[in-house]
Every structure is written in C-alpha cells, then in structure tokens.
C-alpha positions as CSV (number, residue, x, y, z in Angstrom):
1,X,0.0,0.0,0.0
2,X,3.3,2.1,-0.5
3,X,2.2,3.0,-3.5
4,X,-1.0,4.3,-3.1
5,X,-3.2,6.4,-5.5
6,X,-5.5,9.1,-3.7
7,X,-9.1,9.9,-4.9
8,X,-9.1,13.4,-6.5
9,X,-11.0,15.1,-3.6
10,X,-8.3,13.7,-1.4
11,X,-5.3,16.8,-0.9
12,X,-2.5,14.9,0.8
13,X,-1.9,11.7,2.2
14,X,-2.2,12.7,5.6
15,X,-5.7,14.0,5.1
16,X,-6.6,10.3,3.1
17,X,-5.0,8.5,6.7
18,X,-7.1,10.8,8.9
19,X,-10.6,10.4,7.0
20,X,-9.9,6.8,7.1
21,X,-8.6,6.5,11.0
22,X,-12.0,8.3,12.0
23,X,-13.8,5.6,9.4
24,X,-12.2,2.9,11.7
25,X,-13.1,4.2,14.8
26,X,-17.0,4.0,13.4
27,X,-16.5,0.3,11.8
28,X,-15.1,-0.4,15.4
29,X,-18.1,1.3,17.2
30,X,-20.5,-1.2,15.5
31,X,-21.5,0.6,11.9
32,X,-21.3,-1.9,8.9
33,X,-18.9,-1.7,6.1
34,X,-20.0,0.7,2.7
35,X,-17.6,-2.2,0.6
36,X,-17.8,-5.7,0.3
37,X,-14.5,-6.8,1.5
38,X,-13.3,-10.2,2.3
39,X,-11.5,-8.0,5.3
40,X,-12.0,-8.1,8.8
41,X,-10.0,-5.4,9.9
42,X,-12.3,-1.9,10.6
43,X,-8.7,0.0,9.4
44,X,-8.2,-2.0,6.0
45,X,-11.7,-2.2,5.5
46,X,-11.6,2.0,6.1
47,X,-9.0,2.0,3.6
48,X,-11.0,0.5,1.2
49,X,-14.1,2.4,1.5
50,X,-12.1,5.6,1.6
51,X,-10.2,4.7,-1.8
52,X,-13.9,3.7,-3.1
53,X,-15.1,7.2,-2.1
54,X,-18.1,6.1,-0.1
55,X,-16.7,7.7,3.0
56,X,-17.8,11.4,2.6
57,X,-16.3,14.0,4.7
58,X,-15.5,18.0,4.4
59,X,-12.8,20.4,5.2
60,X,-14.1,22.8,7.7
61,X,-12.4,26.5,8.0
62,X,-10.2,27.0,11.6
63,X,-12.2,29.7,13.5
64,X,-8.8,32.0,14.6
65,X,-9.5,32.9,18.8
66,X,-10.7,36.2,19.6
67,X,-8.8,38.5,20.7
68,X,-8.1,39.1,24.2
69,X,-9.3,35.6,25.0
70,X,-6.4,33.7,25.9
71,X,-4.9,32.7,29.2
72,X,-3.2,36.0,31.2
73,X,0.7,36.1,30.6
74,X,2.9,37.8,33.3
C-alpha cells in the first residue's frame, strides 16, 4: 500500500490516513462496512471504502480565537 493512488477530492496523504482512521473508529463502534470486503479489519476495510469514495467527509475553516481571550501572561 506504499504505492497508493489518492481519490481526487483527497489533498494529501495525511488528510486520506485521517478520513480513514476516523472511518475505523466507526467500523469499530459497531457501523457496517459501505464495501464488500473479504477483510475483517475496521482499518483496511476503512482503507478501502475511503479509496472507493463512499466515505464522505468535508474540510471545515479554523475559526482563529478572539482577541483578548487567551490565558493572562505575566
């Protein structure tokens, strides 16, 4: 899996491992796999669904703190 092609809405390979870690963690909480898979594991079976782009997900824009909010200094 070295070699691995991304879907096109996937950016970076970081982003593909983190949609699919957070698809593991469901499969592993009980929800049933999106693939037919001869796999067991939630994480390959993740993989899978992820590459098959039945795993939707969406970037959402970091919300900057306001200012004046943080903790005291001095």
């Amino acid at each position: 899996m070295s070699n691995l092609i991304l879907p096109r809405d996937v950016d970076s390979k970081f982003r593909f491992i983190t949609v699919a870690a957070q698809r593991a963690k469901q499969l592993q909480g009980g929800a049933k796999p999106r693939v037919d898979t001869h796999s067991r594991k939630p994480t390959r079976i993740a993989v899978e669904e992820t590459l098959a782009g039945t795993v939707s997900w969406e970037m959402r824009e970091e919300v900057a703190p306001a200012e004046g909010g943080g903790p005291a200094k001095g």
